[in-house]
N, C-alpha and C positions, 0 to 999 in steps of 0.2 A: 611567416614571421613568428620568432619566439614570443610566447604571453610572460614580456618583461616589462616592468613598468615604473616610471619616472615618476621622482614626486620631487619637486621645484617647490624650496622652501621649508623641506623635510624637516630639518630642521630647528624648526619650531618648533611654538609649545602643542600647535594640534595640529601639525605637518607630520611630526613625531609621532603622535597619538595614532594619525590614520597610518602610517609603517606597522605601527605596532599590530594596531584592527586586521591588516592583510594578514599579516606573518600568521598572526590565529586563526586565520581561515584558508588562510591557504601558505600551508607551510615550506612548498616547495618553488613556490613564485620569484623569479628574480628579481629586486627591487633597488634600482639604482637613488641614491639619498642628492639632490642636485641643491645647491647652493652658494652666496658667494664664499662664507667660509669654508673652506673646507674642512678646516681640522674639526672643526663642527660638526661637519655635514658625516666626516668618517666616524665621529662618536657612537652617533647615531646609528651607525652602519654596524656599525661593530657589536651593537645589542641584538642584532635581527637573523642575523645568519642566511646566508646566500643572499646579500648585497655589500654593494660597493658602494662609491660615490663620487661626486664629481661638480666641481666649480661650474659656476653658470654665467654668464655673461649676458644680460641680456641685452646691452647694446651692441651686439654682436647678431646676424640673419644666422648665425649657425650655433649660437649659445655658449661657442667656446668648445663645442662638443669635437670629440673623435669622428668623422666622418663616416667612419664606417659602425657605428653605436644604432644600433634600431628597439625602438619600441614601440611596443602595442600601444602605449596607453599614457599621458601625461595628465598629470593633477596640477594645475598653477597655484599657489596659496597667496602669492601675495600678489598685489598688484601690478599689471606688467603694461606702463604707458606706452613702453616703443611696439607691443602686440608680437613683437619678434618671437615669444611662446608658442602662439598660436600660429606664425608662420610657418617656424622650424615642424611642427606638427602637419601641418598642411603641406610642407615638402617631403616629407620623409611618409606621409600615407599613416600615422600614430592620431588614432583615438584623443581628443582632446579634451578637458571639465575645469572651467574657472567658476572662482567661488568671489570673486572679492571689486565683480563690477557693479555698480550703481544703473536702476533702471534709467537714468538721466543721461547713462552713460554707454548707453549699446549700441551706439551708431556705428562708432570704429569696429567694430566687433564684428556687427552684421556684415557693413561693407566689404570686409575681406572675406567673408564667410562666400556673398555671392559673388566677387569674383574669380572664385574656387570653389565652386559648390559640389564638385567632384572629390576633390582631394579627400577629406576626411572627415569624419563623424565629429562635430562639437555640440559639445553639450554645456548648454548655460543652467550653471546650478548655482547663482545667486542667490538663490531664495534662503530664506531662513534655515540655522543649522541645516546647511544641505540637502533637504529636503523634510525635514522631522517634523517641519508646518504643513506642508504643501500636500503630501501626500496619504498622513494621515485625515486632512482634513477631507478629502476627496474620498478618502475608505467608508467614512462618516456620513457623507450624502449621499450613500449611495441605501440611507436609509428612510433616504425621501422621496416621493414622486414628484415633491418640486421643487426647487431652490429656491428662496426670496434673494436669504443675505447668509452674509456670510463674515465673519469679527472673529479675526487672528489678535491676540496677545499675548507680546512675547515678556516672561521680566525677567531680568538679568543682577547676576547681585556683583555689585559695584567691586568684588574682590576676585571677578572671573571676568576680567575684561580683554585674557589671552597676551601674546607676547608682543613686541614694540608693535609687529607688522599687525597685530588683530586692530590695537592699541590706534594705530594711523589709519586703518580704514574705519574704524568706526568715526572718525575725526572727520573724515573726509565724508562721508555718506550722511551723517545726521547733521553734523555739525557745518560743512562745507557744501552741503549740497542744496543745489534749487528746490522750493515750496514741493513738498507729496503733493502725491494724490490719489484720490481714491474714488469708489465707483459711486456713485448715487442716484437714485429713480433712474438708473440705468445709461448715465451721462457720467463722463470722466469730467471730472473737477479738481479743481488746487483747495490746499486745505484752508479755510481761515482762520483768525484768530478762537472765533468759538468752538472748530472743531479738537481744540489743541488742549480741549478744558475736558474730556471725555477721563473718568477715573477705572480704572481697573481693580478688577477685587481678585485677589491670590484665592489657592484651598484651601487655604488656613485661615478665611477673613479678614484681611490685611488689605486695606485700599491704599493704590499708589497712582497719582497722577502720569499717563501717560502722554507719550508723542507721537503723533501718525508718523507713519514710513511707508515707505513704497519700496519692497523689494519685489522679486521676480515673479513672490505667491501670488498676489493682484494679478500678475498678465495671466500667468497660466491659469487660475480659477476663473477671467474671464473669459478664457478660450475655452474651458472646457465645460462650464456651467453655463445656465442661463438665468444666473443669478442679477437682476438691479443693484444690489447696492451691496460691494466689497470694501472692504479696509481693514488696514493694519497696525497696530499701536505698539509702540516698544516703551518700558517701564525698566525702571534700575530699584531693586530692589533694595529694602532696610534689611542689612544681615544681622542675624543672631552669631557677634562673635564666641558667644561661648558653646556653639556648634560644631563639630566640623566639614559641615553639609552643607552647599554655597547654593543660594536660591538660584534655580533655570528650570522656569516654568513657561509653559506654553499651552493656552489656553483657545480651544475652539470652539465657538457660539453659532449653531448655525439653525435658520426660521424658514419655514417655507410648510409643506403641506404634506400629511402623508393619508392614506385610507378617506380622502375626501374631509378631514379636518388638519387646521392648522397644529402645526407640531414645531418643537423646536427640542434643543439638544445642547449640551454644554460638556464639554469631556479638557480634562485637563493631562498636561504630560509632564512629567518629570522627571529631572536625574538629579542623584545626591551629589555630584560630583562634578555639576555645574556642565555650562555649553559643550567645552570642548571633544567629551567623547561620544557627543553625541553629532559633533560636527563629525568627528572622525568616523564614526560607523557608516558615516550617511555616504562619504567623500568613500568610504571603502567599498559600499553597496557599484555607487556610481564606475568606478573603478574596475570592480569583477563584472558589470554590463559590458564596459565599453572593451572590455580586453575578452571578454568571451569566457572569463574564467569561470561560469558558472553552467557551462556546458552548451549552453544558447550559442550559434553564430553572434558577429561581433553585428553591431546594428551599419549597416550600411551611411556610404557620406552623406550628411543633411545636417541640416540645425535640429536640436534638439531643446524641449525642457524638461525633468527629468521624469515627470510622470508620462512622457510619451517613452520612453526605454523603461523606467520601473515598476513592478506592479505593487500598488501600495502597502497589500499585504504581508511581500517580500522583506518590503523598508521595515515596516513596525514589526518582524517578528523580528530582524539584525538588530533595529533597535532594544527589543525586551532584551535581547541576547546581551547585550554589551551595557543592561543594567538600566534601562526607558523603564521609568512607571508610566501608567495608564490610566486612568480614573473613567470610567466606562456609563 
């Protein structure tokens, strides 16, 4: 199979962005642009060189696609209720990565997953910007000999809230979604009203009232740590409009023990240029795994979440690369 690779939704404002991310790194890569507009979808095509594009139908088991179309590797951006994404992926043996399901919301997901557990490699990369939470913050404890806890915050400035389709799933996962939650004395628990009063302080000293959320980071930092008590807060920033640098901070707190005393550690991340090309790096890191483009075998069929395929150091040096501050 040629390492050509689909990106459904391309056309958006960071569907676009991760086109762009590959084409930089790999500039020989085929890259078909999938959408319902087309004339859209070929815009976009037409910036990148050696790609094309192509209407998508997702009420459709075959996406509207050419039947004889194959690829390594699909990126889904937006949300995709009938899952027909992920089946077309699963019949055709293509590398799978959704970014845009709710932990509340991974049952359909799974269930097809096992009754195909052969067909193909998916990879759940809900988590925060694509991994830019999750997997730095695991680079981080690995300067501890022992996790307690662990306090993700994310803050976003209210003028980078990405294109309709970011626009509808943030609607849908904070605003539409059932009670978080988060880990506590080592018991998963729903959030209450006192836990929704917790303030977050920026690098610049700036407190902003946050909102617990529950995306993918929680599972995977409980599966991999043996951390008691996770959670995650998301905050909408006060911009400085006479800036032109849109606040996407991301902030890792983490307590536990290292050399036989207690230690703890606070490292913040940032880009000038807000979420989305930092969604895009991540969605393109996930991409050159799952399609083999970084000279590794492609990872064989299973569920995935992405710090089991990427190695954290990988993510945060793509990330410096495409403009990630760090604060160490």
């Amino acid at each position: 199979m040629t390492k050509s690779l689909l990106i459904i939704g391309g056309s958006g404002f960071v569907g676009a962005q991760t086109a762009r991310a590959l084409r930089k790194l790999y500039p020989d890569t085929p890259i078909t642009i999938g959408g319902r507009d087309l004339q859209k979808a070929e815009a976009v095509a037409a910036t990148l060189g050696n790609a094309d594009a192509v209407a998508i139908d997702l009420d459709r088991r075959d996406l509207g696609l050419d039947p004889s179309r194959r690829f390594s590797a699909i990126a889904m951006f937006v949300k995709d209720h009938t899952l027909n994404s992920m089946r077309y992926a699963q019949a055709t043996g293509a590398a799978y990565v959704g970014v845009s399901t709710g932990a509340y919301e991974i049952g359909p997901e799974t269930a097809l997953y096992m009754h195909r557990p052969n067909a193909s490699a998916i990879l759940f990369n809900s988590t925060w910007l694509a991994g830019a939470a999750l997997l730095p913050a695991l680079h981080f404890a690995r300067d501890f000999d022992r996790i307690d806890g662990v306090t993700i915050s994310a803050v976003l400035d209210p003028r980078d809230m990405g294109g309709p389709a970011a626009s509808a799933d943030f609607d849908r996962l904070l605003m539409a979604a059932p009670q978080s939650t988060y880990l506590k004395d080592g018991k998963w628990t729903w959030t209450t009203e006192e836990d929704k009063k917790r303030v977050v302080r920026m690098s610049d000293g700036v407190e902003l009232r946050a909102t617990p959320y529950t995306p993918f980071d929680l599972l995977s930092l409980s599966a991999s740590t043996m951390a008691k008590n996770l959670r995650f807060d998301l905050a909408v920033g006060q911009p400085d409009e006479s800036s032109p640098d849109v606040v996407a901070e991301i902030i890792i707190e983490i307590d536990g023990e290292k050399n036989g005393k207690p230690h703890k550690a606070r490292h913040v991340l940032s880009h000038p240029q807000g979420q989305a090309p930092v969604t895009a790096a991540g969605i393109a890191v996930a991409l050159e795994r799952l399609a083999g483009l970084d000279g590794k075998d492609p990872p064989a069929p299973g569920l995935y979440f992405p710090d089991q395929l990427i190695a954290p150091e990988h993510l945060i040096a793509r990330l410096k690369e495409f403009g990630m501050r760090i604060e160490v």
